[in-house]
N, C-alpha and C positions, 0 to 999 in steps of 0.2 A: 504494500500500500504506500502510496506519496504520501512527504510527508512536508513538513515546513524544510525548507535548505536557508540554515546561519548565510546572511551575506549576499543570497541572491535578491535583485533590484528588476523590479516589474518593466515592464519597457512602456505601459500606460498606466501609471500612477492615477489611480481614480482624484486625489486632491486638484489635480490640473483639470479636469472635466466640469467642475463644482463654478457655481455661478463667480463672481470678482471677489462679492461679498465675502463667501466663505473662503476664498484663494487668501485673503490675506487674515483671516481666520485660524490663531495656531490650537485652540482644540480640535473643531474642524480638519486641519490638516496633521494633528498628531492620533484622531480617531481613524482618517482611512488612508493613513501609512500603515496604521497596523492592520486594516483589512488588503491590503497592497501584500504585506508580507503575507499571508495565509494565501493570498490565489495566485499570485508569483510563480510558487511550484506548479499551480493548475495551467498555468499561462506558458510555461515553459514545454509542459508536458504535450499540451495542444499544438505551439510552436514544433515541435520533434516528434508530433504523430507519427510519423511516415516512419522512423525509426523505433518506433514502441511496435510496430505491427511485421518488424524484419526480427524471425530468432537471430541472426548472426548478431544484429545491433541492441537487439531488447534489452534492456535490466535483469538481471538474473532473478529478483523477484518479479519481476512483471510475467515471465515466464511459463508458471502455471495458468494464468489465466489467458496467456493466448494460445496455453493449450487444450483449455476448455471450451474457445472459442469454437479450436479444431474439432471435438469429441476425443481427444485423448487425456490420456493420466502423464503427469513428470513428476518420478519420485525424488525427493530432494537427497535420497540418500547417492543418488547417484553421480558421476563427476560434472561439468556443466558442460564439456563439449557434447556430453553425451543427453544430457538436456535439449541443449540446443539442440542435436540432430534429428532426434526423435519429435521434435517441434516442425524442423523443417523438412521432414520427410513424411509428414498426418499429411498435407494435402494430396498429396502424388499417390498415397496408396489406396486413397478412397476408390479407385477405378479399382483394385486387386480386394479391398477388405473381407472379409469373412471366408478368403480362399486359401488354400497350400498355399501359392504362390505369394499372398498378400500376406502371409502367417510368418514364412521363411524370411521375406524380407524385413518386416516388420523387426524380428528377431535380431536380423544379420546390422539393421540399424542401432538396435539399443546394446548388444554385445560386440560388436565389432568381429562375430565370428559364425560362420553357417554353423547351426544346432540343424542339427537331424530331431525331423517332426515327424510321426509313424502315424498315418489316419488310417483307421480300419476302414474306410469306404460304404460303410455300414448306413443304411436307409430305413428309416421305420416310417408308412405310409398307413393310409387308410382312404376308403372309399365311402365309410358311412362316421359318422361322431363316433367319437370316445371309444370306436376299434380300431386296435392298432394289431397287428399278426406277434404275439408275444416269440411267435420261433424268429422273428428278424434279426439282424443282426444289431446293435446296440452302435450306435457311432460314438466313434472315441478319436481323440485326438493327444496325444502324449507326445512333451517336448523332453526330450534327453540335452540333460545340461549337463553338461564336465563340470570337473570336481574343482577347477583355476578357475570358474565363473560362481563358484556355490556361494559367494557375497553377492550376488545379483540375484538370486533365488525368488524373492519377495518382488522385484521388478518383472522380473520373467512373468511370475504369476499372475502379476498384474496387469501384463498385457495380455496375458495369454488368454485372460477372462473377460478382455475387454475387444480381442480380435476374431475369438472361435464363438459362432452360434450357440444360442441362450441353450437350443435342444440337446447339444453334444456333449457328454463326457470330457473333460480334460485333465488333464493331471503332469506335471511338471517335477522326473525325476531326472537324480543323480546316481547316474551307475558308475558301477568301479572304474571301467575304463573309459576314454575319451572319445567321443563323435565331434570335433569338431575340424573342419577342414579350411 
């Protein structure tokens, strides 16, 4: 969240706006210097829109919430380029999202490493309400994570809940040896 910044000076001081009378008016003009200092930071922030809306330029608090804008999650336990990328790479994957291919990538952005994703391919349908064929196969989606990423664990998860369909199984292990390439 913005906040007041010590030292930053508005570039239209509301006291110069105010009728002659109040201009040469010093409570008047010591009442909306101090409204001047409160929207300064607002005024700056407006002035650098354009860079509040870039991840490479953002604030690193601002971050989350442009990537809420996107529909993604940035956990802050993670380092910030990898904030950032994960920011700058929600809109490109919306064409791929809830796919293998949209999942892998997804992945290969927040870890910096292909994980081997194993979908069973598994479909449960129905023709009439609330029958589904209970001999179907159960869709599942399991990401194998190496044991060098097992401090991303809780991120993983958290993509992986937010990239794989609400109906599908998922689960995010860590087996003895390493898949990643």
């Amino acid at each position: 969240m913005r906040g007041t910044v010590a030292g930053l000076v508005t570039p239209y001081p509301i006291g110069s706006y105010l009728p002659a009378v109040y201009q040469e008016d010093s409570f008047a003009q010591r009442f909306t210097g101090g409204l001047d200092d409160v929207l300064a930071p607002a005024i700056a922030v407006l002035d650098s829109l354009e860079a509040y809306a870039d991840p490479d330029l953002a604030p690193v608090d601002f971050l989350p919430w442009l990537a809420a804008w996107l529909g993604v999650t940035v956990e802050e336990t993670l380092p910030e380029d990898a904030r950032r990328a994960r920011v700058k790479h929600a809109a490109e994957s919306f064409v791929v999202r809830g796919t293998y291919e949209g999942l892998r990538s997804a992945l290969h952005t927040l870890t910096g490493s292909w994980l081997e994703v194993r979908d069973s391919g598994g479909v449960r349908c129905s023709d009439r309400a609330g029958g589904c064929d209970p001999a179907a196969a159960e869709p599942r989606v399991a990401v194998l994570l190496p044991q060098a990423l097992a401090d991303r664990r809780e991120a993983v998860e958290s993509l992986v809940d937010g990239a794989v369909p609400a109906h599908v199984l998922r689960s995010v292990e860590l087996p003895d040896d390493d898949h990643v390439s």
